[in-house]
C-alpha positions as CSV (number, residue, x, y, z in Angstrom):
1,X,-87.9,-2.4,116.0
2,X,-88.4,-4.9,112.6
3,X,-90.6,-2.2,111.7
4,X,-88.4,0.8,111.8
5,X,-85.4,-1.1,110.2
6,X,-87.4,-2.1,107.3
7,X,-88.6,1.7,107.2
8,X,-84.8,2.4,107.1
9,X,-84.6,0.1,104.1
10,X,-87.0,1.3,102.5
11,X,-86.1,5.2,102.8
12,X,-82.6,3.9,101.6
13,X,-83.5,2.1,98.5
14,X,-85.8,5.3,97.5
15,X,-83.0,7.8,97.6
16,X,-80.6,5.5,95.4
17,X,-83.9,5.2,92.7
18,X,-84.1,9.4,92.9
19,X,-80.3,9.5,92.3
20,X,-80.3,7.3,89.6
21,X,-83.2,8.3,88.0
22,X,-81.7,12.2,88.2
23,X,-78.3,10.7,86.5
24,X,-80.4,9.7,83.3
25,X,-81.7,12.7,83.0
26,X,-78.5,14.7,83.1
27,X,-77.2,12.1,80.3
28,X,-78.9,13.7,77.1
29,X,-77.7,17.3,78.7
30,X,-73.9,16.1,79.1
31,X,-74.5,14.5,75.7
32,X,-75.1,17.5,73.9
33,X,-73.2,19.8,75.7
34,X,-70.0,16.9,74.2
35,X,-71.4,17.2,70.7
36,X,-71.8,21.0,70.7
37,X,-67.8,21.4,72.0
38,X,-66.5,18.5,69.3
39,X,-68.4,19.9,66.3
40,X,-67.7,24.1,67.6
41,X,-64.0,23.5,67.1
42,X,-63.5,21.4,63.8
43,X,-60.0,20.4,62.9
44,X,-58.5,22.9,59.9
45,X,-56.5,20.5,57.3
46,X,-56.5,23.2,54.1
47,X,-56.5,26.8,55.6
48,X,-56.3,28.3,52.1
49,X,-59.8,26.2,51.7
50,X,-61.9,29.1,52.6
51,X,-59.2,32.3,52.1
52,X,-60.8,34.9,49.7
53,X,-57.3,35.7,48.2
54,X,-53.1,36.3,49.2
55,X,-51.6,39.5,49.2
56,X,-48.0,38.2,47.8
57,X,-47.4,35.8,45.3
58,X,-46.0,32.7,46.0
59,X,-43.5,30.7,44.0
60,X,-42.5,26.3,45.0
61,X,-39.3,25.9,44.2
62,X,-37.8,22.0,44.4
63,X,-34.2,22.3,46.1
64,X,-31.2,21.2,43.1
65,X,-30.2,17.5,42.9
66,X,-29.0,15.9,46.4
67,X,-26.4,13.5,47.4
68,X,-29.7,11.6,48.4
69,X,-31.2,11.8,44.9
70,X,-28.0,10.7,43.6
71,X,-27.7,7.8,45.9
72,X,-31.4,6.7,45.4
73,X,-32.6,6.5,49.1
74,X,-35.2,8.4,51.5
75,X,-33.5,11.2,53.3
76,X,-36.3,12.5,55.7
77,X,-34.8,12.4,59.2
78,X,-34.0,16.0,60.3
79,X,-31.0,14.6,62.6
80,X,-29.5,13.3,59.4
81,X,-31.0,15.4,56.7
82,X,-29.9,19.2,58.5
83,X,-26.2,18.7,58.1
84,X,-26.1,16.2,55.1
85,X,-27.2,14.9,51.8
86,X,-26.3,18.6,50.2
87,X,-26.5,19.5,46.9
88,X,-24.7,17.8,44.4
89,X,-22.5,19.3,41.7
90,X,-25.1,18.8,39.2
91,X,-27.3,20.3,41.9
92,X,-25.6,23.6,42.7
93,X,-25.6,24.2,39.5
94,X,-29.2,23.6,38.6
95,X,-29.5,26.0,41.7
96,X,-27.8,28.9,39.9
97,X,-29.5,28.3,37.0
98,X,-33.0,28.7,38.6
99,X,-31.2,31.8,40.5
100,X,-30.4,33.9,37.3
101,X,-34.0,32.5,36.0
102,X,-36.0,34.2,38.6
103,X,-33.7,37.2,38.8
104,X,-34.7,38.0,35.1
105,X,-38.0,37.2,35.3
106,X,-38.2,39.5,38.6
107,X,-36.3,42.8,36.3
108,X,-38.8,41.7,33.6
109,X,-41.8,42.2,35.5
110,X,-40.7,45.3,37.1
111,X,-40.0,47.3,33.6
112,X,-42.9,46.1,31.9
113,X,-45.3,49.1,31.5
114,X,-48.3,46.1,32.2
115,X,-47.1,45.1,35.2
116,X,-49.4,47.1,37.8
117,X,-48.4,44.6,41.0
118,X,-45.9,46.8,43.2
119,X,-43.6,45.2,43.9
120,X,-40.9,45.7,47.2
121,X,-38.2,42.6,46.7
122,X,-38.2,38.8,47.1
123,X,-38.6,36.7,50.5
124,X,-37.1,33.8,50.1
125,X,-38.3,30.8,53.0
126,X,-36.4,27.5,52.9
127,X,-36.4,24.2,54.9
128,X,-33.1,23.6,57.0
129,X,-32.2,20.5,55.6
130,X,-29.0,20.8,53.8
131,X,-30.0,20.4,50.5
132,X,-32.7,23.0,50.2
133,X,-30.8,25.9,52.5
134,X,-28.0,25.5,49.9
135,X,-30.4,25.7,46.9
136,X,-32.2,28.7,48.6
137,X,-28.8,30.5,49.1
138,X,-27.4,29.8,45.5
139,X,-30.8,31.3,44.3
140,X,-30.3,34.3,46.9
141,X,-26.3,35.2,45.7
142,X,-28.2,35.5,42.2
143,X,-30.4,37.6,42.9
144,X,-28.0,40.1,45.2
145,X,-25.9,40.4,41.9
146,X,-28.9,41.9,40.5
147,X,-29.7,44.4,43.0
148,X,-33.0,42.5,44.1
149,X,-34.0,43.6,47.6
150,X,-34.1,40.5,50.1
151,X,-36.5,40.3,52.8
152,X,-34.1,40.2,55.7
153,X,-31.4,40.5,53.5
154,X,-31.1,36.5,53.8
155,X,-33.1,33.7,53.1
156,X,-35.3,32.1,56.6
157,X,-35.4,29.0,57.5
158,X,-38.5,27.4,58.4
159,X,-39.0,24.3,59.5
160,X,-42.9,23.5,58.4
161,X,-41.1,23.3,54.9
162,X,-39.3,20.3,55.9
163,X,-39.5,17.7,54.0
164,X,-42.5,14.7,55.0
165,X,-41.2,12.8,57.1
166,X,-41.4,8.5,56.3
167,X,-40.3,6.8,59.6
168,X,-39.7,3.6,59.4
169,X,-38.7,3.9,55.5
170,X,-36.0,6.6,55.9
171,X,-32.6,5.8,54.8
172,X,-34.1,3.1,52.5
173,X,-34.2,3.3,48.5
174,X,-36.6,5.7,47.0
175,X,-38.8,3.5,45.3
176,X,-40.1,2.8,48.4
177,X,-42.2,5.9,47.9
178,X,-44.9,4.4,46.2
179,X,-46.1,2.4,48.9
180,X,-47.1,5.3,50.5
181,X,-48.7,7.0,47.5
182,X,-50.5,4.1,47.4
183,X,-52.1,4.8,50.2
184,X,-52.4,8.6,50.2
185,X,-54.9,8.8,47.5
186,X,-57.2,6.6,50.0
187,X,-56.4,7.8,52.9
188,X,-54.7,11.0,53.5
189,X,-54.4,10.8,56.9
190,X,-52.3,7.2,57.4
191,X,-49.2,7.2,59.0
192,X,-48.1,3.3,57.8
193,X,-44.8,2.6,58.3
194,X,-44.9,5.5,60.9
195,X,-44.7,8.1,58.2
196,X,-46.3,11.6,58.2
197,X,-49.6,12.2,57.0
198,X,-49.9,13.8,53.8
199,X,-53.2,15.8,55.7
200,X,-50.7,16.8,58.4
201,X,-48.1,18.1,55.7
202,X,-51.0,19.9,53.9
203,X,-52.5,21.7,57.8
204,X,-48.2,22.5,58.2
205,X,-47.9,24.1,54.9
206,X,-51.0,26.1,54.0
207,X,-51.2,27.5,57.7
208,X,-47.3,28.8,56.9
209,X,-48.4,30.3,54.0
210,X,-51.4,32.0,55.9
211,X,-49.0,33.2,58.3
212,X,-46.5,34.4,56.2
213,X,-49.0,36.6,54.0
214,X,-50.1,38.5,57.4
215,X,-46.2,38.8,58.5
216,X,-45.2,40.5,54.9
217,X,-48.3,42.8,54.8
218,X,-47.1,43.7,57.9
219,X,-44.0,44.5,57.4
220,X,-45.1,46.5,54.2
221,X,-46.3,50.2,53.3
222,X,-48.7,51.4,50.7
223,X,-47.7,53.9,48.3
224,X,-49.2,56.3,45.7
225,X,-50.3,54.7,42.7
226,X,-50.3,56.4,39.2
227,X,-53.8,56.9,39.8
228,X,-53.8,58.6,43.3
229,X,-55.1,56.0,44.8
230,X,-53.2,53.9,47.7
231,X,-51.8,50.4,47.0
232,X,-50.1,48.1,48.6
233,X,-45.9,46.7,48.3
234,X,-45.8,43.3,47.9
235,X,-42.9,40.4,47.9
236,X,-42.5,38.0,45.8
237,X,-42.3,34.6,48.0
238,X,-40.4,32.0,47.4
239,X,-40.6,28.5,49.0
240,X,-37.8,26.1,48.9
241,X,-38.6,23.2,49.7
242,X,-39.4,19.2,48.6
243,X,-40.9,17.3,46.1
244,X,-43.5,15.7,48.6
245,X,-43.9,18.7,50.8
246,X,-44.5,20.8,47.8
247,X,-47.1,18.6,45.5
248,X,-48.9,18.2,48.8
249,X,-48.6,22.2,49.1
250,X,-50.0,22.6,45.6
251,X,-53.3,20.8,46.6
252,X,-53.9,23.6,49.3
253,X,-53.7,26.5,46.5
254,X,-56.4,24.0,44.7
255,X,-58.5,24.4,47.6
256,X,-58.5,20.7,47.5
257,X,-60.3,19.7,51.3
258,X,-57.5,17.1,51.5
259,X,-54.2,15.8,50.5
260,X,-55.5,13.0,48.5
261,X,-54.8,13.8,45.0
262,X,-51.3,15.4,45.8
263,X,-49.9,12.6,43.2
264,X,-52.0,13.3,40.4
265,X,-50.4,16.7,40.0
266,X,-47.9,17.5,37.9
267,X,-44.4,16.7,39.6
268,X,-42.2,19.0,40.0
269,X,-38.5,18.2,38.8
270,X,-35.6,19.6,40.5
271,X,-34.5,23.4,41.1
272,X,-38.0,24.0,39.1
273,X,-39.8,27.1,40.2
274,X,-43.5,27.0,39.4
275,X,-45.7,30.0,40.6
276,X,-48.6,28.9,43.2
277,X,-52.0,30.6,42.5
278,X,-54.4,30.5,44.3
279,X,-57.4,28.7,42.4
């Protein structure tokens, strides 16, 4: 009897050696079969990185002066920021301004005998905070008094163009800023004092723009060309927006990998328009 129990045993103790011994061997398989999945699907931070060209052109344009810039704080909470901190008076006016700007650069570029671009109107895309869907519709009323087709016949609101948010800093005085520059040209991706990543704003903004390009062409036809050949209408796109959102944009049509050097371009004042190309 001893000698079938320590048969028992011993049949026992083999089996758990044959089951371990086949675990280590699956362990390089599951290994690489982990490595092949993570490094198959890589994470996109710039999608204009690797885009052989646009269609449209695109245009940042910095919403007017706000109650916010005016009152020297942080306004990045959409709760607060979508129904206040508008446009000051000083701001709706700078709007305008920039309005009757474009307008006449728009009827300028569409008489001039070197102009070959064919052009169909102007799509205008703003963020719904307050200050920048007032800017985009001051811009808007100017160009409707010149007879410039509108895409939709209104501006659209888009909510990747809001501005970065800054947590734990929002509400706070605007100098505060430079802490978080400070850090951005390090490391892009931080999120101290629970704000947004500047790499997050840039994947938001450059995968809009992406978008945006295949929803225009879309929505486009070609026509016949002087030449005979076919060639296609294109918008003029305007992006209303804010001054972090859009220097972090800017690095994208750099084909810049990542946000870091969003602060070393130059800024963009308020109820400026400044064409994006891509590089």
């Amino acid at each position: 009897e001893d000698d079938i129990m320590t048969m028992m045993r011993s049949f026992q103790l083999a089996n758990k050696h044959q089951r371990l011994s086949s675990l280590l061997l699956l362990l390089p398989t599951a290994a690489r079969a982990l490595s092949t999945t993570s490094s198959s699907s890589p994470t996109i931070i710039n999608h204009l990185l690797h885009r052989p060209h646009l269609t449209h052109s695109y245009y940042a344009l910095r919403h007017g002066q706000s109650l916010a810039n005016v009152a020297k704080i942080i306004s990045s909470d959409p709760q607060i920021s979508t129904v206040q901190h508008g446009l000051s008076e000083v701001g709706q006016e700078q709007a305008t301004l920039a309005g009757r700007i474009f307008a006449k650069q728009y009827l300028n570029d569409a008489s001039s005998s070197s102009k070959n671009d064919n052009y169909k109107g102007v799509a205008i895309f703003s963020s719904d905070f307050t200050r920048a869907r007032e800017t985009a519709t001051l811009v808007t009323q100017q160009l409707h008094n010149q007879q410039i087709p509108i895409y939709t016949n209104d501006i659209v609101l888009e909510t990747r163009l809001r501005e970065r948010y800054f947590g734990e800093l929002n509400g706070g005085p605007d100098d505060q800023y430079q802490k978080v520059w400070d850090v951005d040209c390090t490391n892009p991706n931080h999120d101290e004092f629970g704000v947004e990543a500047a790499n997050c704003v840039l994947e938001r903004t450059t995968r809009l723009v992406t978008e945006l390009d295949e929803l225009l062409s879309s929505s486009t036809a070609s026509t016949t060309s002087s030449s005979g050949g076919e060639e296609e209408q294109k918008w003029k796109v305007v992006l209303v927006a804010h001054g972090d959102v859009l220097q972090i944009m800017q690095t994208g049509f750099l084909r810049h990998e990542d946000a870091a050097r969003h602060r070393s371009l130059e800024h963009l004042e308020t109820a400026t328009i400044r064409e994006l190309i891509l590089n």
